[in-house]
C-alpha positions in Angstrom: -42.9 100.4 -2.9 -45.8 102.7 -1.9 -46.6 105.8 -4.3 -45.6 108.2 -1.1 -42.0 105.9 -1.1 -41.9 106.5 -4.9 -42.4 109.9 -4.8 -40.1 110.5 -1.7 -37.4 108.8 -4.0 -38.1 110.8 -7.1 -37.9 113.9 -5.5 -34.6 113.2 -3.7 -32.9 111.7 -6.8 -34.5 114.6 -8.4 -33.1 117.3 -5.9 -29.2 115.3 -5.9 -29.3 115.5 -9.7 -30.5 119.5 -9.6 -27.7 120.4 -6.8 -25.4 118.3 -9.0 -26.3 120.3 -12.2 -26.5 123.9 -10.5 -23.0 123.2 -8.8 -21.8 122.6 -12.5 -22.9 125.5 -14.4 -21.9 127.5 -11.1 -17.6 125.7 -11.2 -18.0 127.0 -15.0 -19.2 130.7 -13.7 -16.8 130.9 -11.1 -13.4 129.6 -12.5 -12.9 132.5 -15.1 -12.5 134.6 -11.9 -10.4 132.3 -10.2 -12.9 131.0 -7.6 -15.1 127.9 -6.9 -18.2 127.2 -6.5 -18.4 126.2 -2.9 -16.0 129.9 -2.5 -18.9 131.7 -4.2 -21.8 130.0 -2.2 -19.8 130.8 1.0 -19.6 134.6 -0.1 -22.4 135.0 -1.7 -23.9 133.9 1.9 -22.5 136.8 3.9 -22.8 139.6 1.1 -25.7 141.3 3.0 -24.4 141.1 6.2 -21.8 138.7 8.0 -22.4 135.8 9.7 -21.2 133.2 11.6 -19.9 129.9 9.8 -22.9 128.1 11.8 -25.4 130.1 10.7 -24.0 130.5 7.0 -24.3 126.3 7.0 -27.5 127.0 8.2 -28.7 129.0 5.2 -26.8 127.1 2.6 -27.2 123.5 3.8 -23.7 122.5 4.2 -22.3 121.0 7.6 -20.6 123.4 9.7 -16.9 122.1 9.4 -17.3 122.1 5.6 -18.2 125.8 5.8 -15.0 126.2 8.3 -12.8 125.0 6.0 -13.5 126.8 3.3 -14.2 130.2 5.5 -10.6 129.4 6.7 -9.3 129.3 3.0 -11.1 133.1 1.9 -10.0 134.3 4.6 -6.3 132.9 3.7 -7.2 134.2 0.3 -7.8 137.2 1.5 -11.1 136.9 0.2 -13.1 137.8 3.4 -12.1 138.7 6.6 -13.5 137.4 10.3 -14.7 140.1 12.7 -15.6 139.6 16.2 -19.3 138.3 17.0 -20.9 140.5 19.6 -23.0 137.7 20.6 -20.5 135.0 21.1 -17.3 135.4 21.9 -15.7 132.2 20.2 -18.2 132.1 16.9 -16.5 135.1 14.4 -18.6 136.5 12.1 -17.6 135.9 8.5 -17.3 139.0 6.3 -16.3 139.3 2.7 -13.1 141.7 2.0 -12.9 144.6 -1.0 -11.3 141.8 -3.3 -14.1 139.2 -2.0 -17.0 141.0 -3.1 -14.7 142.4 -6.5 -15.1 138.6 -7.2 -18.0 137.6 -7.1 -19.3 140.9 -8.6 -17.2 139.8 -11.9 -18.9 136.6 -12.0 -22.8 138.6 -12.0 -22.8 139.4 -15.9 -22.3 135.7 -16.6 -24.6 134.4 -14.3 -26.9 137.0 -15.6 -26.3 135.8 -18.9 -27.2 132.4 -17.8 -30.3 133.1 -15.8 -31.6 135.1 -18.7 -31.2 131.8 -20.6 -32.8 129.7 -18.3 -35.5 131.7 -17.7 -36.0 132.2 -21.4 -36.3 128.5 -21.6 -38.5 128.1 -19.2 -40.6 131.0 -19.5 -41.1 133.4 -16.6 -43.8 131.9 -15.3 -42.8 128.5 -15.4 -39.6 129.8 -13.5 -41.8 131.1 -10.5 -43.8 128.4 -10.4 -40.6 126.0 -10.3 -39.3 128.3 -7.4 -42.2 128.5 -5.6 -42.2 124.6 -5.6 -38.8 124.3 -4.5 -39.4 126.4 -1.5 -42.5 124.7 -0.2 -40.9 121.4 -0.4 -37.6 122.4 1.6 -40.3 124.4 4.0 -42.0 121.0 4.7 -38.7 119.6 5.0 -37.8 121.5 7.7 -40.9 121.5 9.4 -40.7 117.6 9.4 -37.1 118.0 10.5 -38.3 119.8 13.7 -40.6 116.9 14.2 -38.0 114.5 13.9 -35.6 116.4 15.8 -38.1 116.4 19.1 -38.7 112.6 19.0 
C-alpha cells in the first residue's frame, strides 16, 4: 500500500476508534440524567437555535433518518418540541423543551469535570493544537466531498 493509502487508513481507524471512545465517556455522562448519548448530541445540536432534522444531521454527521428517529423519541419524551419551519412547510424545526435543556444542563458539571481532566492531560496547548487538527482534516473532507459529489 502507498504511504498516502497508509495514512488515509490510519486516520480513519484513528477517527472510528476516537468517535468510539468519545460516544463512551459521553453514555457514561449522560445516563446519570436519564439520557443517551445520541439524545444529548441531538439536543445539544439545537440549543442555540432550532433546526431542522436535515440540517441537525448535517452538523453532527449522522444520516437524516437516524436523527428522525431519535427527534421523534425527545419529542415523545417531551424532551424537545417541533415548531413550524417558516422556510419549508413539511421540514419542522427541532427545538428543545424546558425539561430538554434542564437535562442536558445537569450533565455540564460532569462533562466539565471531564474536559478539565482531559485537558489537564494533555495540556492546553496540546488540546488546541489536537482541535485545530481535527477541524482541518474534516474541512478537507468536505471540500473533497464537494468534488466527489460533482463528478
Amino acid at each position: 500500500m502507498s504511504e498516502s493509502g497508509e495514512l488515509l487508513s490510519g486516520l480513519a481507524l484513528g477517527s472510528f476508534r476516537l468517535n468510539g471512545q468519545f460516544m463512551h465517556v459521553a453514555e457514561g455522562l449522560a445516563r446519570p440524567v436519564g439520557m443517551t448519548a445520541v439524545w444529548w448530541q441531538v439536543l445539544g445540536a439545537v440549543l442555540r437555535e432550532p433546526l431542522p432534522v436535515s440540517g441537525i444531521a448535517r452538523v453532527m454527521g449522522m444520516t437524516r433518518q437516524g436523527v428522525q428517529r431519535i427527534a421523534d423519541l425527545l419529542v415523545e419524551r417531551g424532551l424537545a418540541e417541533y415548531l413550524p419551519n417558516p422556510a419549508h412547510r413539511r421540514a419542522k424545526l427541532l427545538q428543545p423543551t424546558a425539561e430538554g435543556r434542564e437535562a442536558v444542563a445537569k450533565i455540564n458539571p460532569a462533562h466539565q469535570d471531564f474536559a478539565d481532566r482531559l485537558v489537564g492531560e494533555l495540556g492546553a496547548e496540546d488540546a488546541r493544537a489536537c482541535l485545530e487538527a481535527l477541524q482541518r482534516l474534516s474541512a478537507a473532507l468536505d471540500r473533497l466531498g464537494e468534488h466527489h459529489d460533482r463528478q
